[in-house]
C-alpha positions in Angstrom: -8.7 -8.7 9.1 -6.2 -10.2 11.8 -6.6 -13.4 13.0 -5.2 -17.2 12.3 -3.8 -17.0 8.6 -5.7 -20.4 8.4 -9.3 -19.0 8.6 -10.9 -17.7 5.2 -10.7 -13.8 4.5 -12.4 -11.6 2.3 -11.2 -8.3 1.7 -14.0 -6.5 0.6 -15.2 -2.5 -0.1 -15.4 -1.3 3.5 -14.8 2.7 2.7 -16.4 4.7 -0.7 -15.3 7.6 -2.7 -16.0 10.9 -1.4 -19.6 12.2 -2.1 -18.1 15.2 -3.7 -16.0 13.6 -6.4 -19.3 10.7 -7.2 -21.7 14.0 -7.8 -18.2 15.5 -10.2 -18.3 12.5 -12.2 -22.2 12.2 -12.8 -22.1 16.3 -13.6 -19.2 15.2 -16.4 -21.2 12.4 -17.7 -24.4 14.3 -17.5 -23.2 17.7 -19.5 -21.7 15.4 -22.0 -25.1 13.3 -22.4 -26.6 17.1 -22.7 -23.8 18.2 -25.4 -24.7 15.2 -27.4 -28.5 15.8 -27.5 -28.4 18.8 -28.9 -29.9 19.7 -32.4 -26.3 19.9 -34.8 -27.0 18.2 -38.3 -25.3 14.9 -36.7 -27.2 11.8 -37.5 -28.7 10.1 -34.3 -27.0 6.6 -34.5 -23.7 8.6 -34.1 -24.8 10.1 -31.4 -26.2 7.5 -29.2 -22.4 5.9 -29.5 -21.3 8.8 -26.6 -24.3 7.9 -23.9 -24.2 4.1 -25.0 -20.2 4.0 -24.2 -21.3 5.9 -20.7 -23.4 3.5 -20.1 -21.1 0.8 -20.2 -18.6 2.1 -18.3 -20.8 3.4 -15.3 -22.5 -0.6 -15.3 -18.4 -1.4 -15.3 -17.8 0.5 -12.9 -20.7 -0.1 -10.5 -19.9 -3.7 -11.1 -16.7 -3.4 -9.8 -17.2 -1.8 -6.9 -20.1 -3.6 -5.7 -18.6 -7.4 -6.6 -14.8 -6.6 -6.1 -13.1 -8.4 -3.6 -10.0 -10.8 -2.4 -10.9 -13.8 -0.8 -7.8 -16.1 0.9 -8.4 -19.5 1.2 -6.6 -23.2 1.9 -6.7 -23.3 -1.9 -5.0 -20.1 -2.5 -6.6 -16.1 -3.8 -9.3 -15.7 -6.1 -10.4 -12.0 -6.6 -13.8 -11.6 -8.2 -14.4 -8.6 -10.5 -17.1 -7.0 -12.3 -17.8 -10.0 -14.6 -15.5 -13.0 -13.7 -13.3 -15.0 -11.2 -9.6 -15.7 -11.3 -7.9 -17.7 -8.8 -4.7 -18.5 -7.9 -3.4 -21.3 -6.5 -1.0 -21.8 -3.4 1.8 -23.6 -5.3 1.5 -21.3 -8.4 2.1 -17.5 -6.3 5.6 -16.6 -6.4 5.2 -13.9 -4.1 2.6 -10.8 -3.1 3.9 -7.2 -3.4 3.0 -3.5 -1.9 3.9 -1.3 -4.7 2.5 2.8 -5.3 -1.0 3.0 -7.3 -0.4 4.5 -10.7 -3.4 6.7 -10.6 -2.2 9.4 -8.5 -5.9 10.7 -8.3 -7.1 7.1 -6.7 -7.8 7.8 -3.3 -5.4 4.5 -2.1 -1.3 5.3 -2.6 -0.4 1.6 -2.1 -2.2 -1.2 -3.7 -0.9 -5.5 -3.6 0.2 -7.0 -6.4 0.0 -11.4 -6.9 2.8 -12.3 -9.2 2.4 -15.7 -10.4 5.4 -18.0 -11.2 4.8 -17.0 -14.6 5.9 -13.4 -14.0 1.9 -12.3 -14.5 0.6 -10.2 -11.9 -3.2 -9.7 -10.7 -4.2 -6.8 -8.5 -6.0 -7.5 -5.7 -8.7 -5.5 -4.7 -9.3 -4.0 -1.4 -6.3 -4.7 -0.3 -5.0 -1.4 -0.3 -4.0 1.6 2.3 -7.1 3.1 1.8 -9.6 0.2 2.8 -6.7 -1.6 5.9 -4.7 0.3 8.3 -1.8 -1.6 8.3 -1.4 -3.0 4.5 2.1 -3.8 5.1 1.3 -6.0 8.3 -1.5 -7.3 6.5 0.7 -8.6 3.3 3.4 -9.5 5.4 0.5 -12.1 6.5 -0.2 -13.5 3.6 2.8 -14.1 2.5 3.7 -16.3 5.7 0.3 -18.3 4.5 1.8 -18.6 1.5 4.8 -20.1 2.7 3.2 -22.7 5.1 1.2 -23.8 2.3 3.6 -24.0 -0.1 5.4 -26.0 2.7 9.1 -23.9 2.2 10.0 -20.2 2.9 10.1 -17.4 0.3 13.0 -17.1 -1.8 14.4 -14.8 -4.2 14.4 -16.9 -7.8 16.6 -15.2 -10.6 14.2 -17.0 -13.6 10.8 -15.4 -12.1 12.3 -12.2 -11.3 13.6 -12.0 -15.5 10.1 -13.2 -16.4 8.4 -9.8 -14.2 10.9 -7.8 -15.6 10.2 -8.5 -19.1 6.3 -9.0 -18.6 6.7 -5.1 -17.3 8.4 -3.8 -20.1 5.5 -5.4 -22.2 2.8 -4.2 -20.2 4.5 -0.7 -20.7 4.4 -0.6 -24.1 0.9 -2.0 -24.1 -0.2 1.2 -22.3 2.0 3.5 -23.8 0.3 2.5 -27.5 -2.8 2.2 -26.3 -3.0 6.5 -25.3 -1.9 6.7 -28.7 -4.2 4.4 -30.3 -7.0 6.7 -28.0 -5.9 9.6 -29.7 -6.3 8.7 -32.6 -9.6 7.0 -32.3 -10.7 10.6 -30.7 -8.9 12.4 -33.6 -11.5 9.9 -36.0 -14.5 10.6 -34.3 -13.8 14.6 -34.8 -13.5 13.7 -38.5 -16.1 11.7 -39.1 -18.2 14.4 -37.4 -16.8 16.6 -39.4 -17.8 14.8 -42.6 -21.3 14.2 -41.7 -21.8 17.8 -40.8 -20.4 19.2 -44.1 -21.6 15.7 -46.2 -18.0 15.6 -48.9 -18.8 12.3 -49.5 -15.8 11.1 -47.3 -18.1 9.2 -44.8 -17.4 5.8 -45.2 -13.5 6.3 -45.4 -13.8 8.2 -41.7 -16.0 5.6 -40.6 -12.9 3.1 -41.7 -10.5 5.2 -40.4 -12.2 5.1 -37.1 -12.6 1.3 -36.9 -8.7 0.5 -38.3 -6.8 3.5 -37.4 -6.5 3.0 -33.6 -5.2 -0.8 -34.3 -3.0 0.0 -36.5 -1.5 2.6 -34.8 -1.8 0.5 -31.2 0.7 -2.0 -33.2 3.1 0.0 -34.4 3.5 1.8 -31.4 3.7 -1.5 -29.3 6.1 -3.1 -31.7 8.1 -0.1 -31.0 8.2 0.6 -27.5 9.2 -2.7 -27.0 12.3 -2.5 -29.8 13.5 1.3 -27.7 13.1 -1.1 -24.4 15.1 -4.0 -26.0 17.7 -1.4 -26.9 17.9 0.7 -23.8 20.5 -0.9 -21.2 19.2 -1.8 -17.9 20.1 0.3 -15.0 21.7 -1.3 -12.1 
């Protein structure tokens, strides 16, 4: 993708998963599609929720892949995903960042990261070690075509790095509650499985405490973990 900074770019999907771990995944979804199907006293509409929510998330998925991409422009970065666009101007980027993948399993190690002025970041995909060579190079790049367009040189600014700071300890807490909030919402299917198989009479409060549970567990967790990370002193 080298070139003059001023020429468009795309960064699409130029390298795929290995074969082995796409025919894994479909064997996963398939024995659980097979699990489901078989005769166990559970009524059907509660069992067409497991193969309906695979079904979303493989057309998620395939949407992602196929669509996703970061395109660099004179009017800034837009990065299409499954469903929708979001762009970023010139003027409102802050700065572009190579930082480690979360996802250990994810087949890139280093992925780039758009902060906005705001102290919001957007991921940018493709642009990762695992589909260019030389990602640092390649950032480095942009980040020089940000500062012509901007018209003055990147800068270190106390006031956006306080707004990514607190913006991470929120987006922590977010996905800290929300594997809780899973739990639970696994923990309430299991239940209201249970109640249909053995028919107490305690349907309708599982079915309840499936639908509510999760968010009210997902808020008090969040409201938590961001009271601990209000209260633990920042290492220097």
């Amino acid at each position: 993708m080298g070139g003059d900074i001023g020429v468009e770019r795309e960064y699409r999907r130029q390298r795929t998963a290995p074969r082995g771990r796409i025919v894994a995944l479909w064997i996963v979804m398939g024995n659980c599609v097979l699990q489901l199907s078989r005769p166990d006293g559970i009524p059907l509409p509660y069992k067409l929720l497991g193969p309906a929510l695979i079904a979303v998330l493989s057309v998620w998925a395939f949407l992602a892949v196929r669509r996703g991409l970061t395109s660099v422009g004179a009017d800034g970065i837009a990065v299409r995903g499954a469903f929708r666009v979001r762009k970023r101007a010139w003027h409102d980027i802050y700065d572009l960042r190579v930082e480690p993948r979360n996802n250990k399993n994810a087949d890139a190690r280093l992925c780039t990261w758009l902060y906005d002025n705001d102290g919001r970041r957007l991921l940018l995909p493709n642009v990762d070690d695992w589909q260019l060579p030389d990602l640092r190079a390649e950032v480095e790049e942009l980040r020089t075509a940000a500062a012509q367009h901007q018209g003055m040189a990147w800068e270190l600014r106390p006031e956006a790095e306080d707004r990514i700071g607190l913006r991470a300890v929120r987006r922590k807490a977010r996905e800290r509650a929300a594997v809780g909030a899973m739990l639970v919402f696994f923990a309430a299917i299991v239940y209201l499985a249970w109640t249909v198989v053995v028919d107490d009479g305690h349907r309708l409060f599982a079915v309840l405490l499936l639908l509510w549970a999760p968010l009210a567990v997902y808020a008090l967790l969040v409201t938590f973990f961001r009271l601990r990370a209000s209260r633990t002193p920042a290492h220097t």
